[in-house]
N, C-alpha and C positions, 0 to 999 in steps of 0.2 A: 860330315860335311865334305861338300866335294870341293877340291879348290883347284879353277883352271889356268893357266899362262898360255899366254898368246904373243906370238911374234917372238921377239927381241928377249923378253921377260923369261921365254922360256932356257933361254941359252943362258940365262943370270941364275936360275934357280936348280938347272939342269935336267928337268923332266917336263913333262907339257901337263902333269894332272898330277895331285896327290888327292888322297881320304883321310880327315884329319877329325880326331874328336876335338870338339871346341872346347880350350883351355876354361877352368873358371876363373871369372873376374873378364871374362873378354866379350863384349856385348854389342861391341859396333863396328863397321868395316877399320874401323883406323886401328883400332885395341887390335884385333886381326890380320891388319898390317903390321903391326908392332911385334906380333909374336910371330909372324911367318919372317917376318927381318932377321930374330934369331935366330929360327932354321938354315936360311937362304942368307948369308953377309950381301950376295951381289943382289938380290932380291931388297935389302932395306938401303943399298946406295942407290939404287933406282926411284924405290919410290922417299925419299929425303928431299927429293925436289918435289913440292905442291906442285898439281895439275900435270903432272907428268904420266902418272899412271892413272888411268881410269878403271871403275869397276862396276860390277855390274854383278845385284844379288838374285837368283832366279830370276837373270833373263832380262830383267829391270838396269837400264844404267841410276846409280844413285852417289848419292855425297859419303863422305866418309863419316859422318857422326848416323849414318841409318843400321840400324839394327840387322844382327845376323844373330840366329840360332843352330843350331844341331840340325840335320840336314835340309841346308838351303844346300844352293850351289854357286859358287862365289868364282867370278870371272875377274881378271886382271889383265889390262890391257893397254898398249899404249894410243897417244891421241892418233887416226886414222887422219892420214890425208890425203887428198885426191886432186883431181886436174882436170 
């Protein structure tokens, strides 16, 4: 599984991309959430606040209860604003 950080998230987790085998017992972006938190500590004070991180599986923005497998590519991101 590819997992990407974009912006801000990257400088919490300190790389902009890692390749990660998907833990078992981990099935949906949040479970995925929960387990990249305890790689990355500034990666799970980040995403601790709901709607703060958004993500996006193959490309898709989706909710946190949507299912992830063994190579999707899973984006994190925070909310984009414009003017």
């Amino acid at each position: 599984m590819k997992i990407l950080y974009f912006a801000w998230l990257r400088q919490r987790t300190g790389t902009p991309s890692e390749t990660i085998e998907l833990p078992d017992g981990v099935t949906t972006v949040a479970g995925l959430m929960a387990h990249l938190g305890e790689r990355h500590p500034g990666f799970a004070e980040a995403v601790g606040a709901k709607g703060i991180v958004r993500c996006a599986v193959n490309q898709r923005h989706v909710d946190r209860d949507h299912p992830v497998a063994n190579g999707d590519e899973v984006a994190f991101f925070p909310p984009v604003t414009g003017g």
